[in-house]
N, C-alpha and C positions, 0 to 999 in steps of 0.2 A: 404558480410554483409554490411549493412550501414550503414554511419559514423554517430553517434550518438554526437547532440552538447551535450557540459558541459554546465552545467549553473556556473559562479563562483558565493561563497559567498561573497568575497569581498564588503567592501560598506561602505560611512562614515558615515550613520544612522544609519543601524545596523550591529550589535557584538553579534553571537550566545554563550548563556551558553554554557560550557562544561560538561559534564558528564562522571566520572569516569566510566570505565568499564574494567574488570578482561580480561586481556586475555594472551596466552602464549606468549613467548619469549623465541626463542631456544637460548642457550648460551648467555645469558643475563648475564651480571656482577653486575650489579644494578638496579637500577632504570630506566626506559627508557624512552628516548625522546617522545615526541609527536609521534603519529603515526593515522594513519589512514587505519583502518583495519576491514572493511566493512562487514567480512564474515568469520573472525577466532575465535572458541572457543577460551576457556581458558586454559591455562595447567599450571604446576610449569617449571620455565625457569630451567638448568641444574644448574645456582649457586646455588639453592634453595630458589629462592628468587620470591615472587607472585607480581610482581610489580604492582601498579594502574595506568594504561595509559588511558590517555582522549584525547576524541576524539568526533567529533560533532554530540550531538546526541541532537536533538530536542525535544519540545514536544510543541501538536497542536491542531488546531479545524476545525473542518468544518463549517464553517463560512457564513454566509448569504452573498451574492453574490449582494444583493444588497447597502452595505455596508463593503466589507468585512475586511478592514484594523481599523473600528473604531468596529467592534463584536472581530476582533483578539487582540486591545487593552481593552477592558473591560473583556472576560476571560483568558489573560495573554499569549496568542496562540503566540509563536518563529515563527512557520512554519503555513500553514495555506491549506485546500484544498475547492475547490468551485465546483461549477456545471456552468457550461458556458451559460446554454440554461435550460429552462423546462425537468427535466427528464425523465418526463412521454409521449415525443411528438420526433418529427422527424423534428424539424423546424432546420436548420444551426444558429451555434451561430453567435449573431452579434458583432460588436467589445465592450471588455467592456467599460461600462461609467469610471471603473477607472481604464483603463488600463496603463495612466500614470504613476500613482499615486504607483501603484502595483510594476512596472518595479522600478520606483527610492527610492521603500522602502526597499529594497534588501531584505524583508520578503521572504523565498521559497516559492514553490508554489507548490500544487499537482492540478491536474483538477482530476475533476473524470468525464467520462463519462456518456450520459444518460445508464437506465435500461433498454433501449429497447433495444440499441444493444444487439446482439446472433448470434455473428460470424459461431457459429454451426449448426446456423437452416439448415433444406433439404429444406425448402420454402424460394425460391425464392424472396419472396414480402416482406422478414425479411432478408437474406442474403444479398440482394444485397444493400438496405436500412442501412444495420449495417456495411457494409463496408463505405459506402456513408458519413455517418454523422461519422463515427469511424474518416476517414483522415480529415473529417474540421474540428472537435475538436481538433485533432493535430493538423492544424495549425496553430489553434488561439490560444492554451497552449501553444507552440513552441514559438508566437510571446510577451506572457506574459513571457516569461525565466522560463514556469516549469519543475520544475526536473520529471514529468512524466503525463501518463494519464491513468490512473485508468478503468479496465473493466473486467468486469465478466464474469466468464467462457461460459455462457449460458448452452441450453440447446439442445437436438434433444426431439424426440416423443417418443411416447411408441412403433409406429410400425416402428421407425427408428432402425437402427443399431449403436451403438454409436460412431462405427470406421467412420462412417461417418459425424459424428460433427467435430471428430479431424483433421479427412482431409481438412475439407473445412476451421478448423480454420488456418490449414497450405497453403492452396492456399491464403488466404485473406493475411496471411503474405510475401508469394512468391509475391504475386500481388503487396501490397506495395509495398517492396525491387526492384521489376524491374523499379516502378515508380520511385523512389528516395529516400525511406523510409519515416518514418515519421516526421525526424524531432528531434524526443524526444522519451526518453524509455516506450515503451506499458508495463505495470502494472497490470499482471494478477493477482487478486483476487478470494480465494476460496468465495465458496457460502454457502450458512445454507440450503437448501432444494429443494426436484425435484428429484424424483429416476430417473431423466432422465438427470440428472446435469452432466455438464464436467470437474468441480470443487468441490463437493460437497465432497465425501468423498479423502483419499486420494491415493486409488488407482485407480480411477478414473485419478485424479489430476495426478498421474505417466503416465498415457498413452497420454494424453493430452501434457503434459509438454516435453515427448520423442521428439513431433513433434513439440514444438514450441520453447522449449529451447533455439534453436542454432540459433536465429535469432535477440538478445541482448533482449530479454523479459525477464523484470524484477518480481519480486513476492510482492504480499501483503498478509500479514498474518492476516485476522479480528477475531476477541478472540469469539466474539460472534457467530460467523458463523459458526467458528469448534467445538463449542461448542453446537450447535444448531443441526451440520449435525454429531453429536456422537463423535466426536475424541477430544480425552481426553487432557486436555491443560498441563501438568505434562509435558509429555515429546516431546509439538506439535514442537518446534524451532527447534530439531535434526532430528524427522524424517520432516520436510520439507526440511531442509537442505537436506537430504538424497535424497530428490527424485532430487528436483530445485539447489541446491548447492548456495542458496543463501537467504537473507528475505530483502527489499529493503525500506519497511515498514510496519509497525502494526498501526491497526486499532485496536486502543484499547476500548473495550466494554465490558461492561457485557450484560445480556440479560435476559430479562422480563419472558421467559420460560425455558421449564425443559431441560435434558441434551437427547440429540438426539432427540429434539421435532421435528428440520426441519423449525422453524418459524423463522424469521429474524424480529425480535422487539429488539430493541436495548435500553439499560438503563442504567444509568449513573453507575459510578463503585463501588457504596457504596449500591446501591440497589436495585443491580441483583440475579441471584440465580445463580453467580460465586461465589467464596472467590475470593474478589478483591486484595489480594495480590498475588493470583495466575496469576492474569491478570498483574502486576506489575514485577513478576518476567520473565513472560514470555516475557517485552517488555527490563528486564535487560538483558536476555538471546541474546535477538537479536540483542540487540544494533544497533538500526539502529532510523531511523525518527518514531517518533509515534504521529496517529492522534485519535485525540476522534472524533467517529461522535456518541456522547450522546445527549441527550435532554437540550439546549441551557442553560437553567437556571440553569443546573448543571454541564457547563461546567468549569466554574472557580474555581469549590471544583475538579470537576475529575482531572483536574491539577495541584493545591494544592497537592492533594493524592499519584502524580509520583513523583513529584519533593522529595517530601518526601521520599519515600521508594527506588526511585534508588539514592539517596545519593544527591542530588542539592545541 
């Protein structure tokens, strides 16, 4: 496996909120110290005592890239995730213009990659191309200190096999790893639609995840996407867990359409056709970094609205 850097929080500018979050403590006597506990539900500890343990949990925006630390001070964004390059194009990112500025704000960082990667394609002229720009984006995220780089599952064809998208997403990561890895944790994200998706629904997402699991890929949970590709947001935190044994971050959305529509239109959390406390509770469930990539003007109420209901 490859050594994966940390990024520390540390920093004398900034000092993350905490956020209280329920979890278990076997033989717990009281109250318990600080802890950092990434991927445990909550239980009652054996005294009988539900402690509140806090631990660093974010909340964020996707942020215009070409300002991004004065759009993360006007919608109130902790953490913050960008696009390095056009996402719609194949061009290598160039260094950012504030890439100083980024590194000594101690702000975290998520990159997201472009949309055109599709580690899964059978074609050749998309496979080898989404490996290509997959490792430069790593490592000009790597060289910004982010805590990951963000990519979607892609896709194969209709007259593909779809154990053939998994493999090749497993050679692209074999590949990496012989190289020297990436640098920083790949951030697979399910998708909202493509009966031909390797992310989409989540048994899909288990055959996929079988082969990519073991190679330190991390998971993104987007509200709107599993909500978009049918899977019901009630109980999505546990069975992800179930499959990934992990949630690294949510992508917290509502969404502009109905439930298993398959469209990827994303709307702020007050004026989707979720109940945005269900989007809320699902990112109290995970406890982990959550980013809004809602429509910009309403991202300083979508933040407003967490900080509120996970207890800020």
């Amino acid at each position: 496996m490859p050594i994966l850097r940390s990024t520390s929080l540390a920093s004398d500018v900034y000092q993350p909120r905490q956020i209280g979050v329920d979890v278990e403590v076997r033989g717990c006597a009281g109250p318990a110290e600080l802890l950092m506990l990434p991927r445990e539900p909550g239980v009652r500890c054996s005294s009988g005592h539900r402690p509140r343990l806090t631990r660093m949990t974010l909340l964020g925006a996707h942020v215009d890239p070409a300002d991004p630390l004065r759009h993360a001070g006007e919608v109130g964004a902790e953490v913050i995730q960008l696009f390095l390059s056009d996402p719609q194009d194949w061009h290598e990112p160039a260094p950012h213009p504030h890439a100083d500025a980024l590194r000594a704000s101690g702000v975290p960082i998520y990159v997201h990659a472009p949309y055109l990667v599709n580690l899964a394609s059978t074609n050749n002229r998309i496979r080898i191309p989404s490996r290509k720009i997959l490792a430069q984006h790593a490592e000009m995220a790597a060289s910004l200190g982010a805590r990951g780089l963000i990519v979607h599952g892609g896709h194969v064809t209709a007259k593909d096999d779809p154990a053939a998208g998994v493999a090749n997403w497993r050679k692209a990561l074999e590949r990496a790893e012989a190289e020297g890895g990436f640098g920083l944790p790949i951030l697979l994200e399910n998708t909202a639609g493509g009966d031909h998706a390797m992310a989409r629904r989540f048994d899909q997402l288990a055959r996929l995840w079988d082969a990519v699991g073991d190679f330190g890929t991390g998971f993104v949970l987007d509200t709107c996407h599993a909500y978009s590709a049918g899977e019901d947001l009630v109980d999505v935190v546990a069975r992800v867990r179930a499959i990934t044994g992990r949630i690294d971050l949510v992508h917290a959305n509502n969404s502009r359409d109905a439930f298993g529509s398959g469209a990827d239109r994303h709307a702020n959390l007050e004026t989707g056709t979720v109940d945005a406390e269900l989007i809320a509770a699902v990112c109290r469930e995970a406890g982990c970094d959550v980013i809004v990539e809602t429509p910009a003007e309403g991202q300083s109420g979508d933040l407003a609205f967490l900080r509120k209901h996970l207890g800020a």
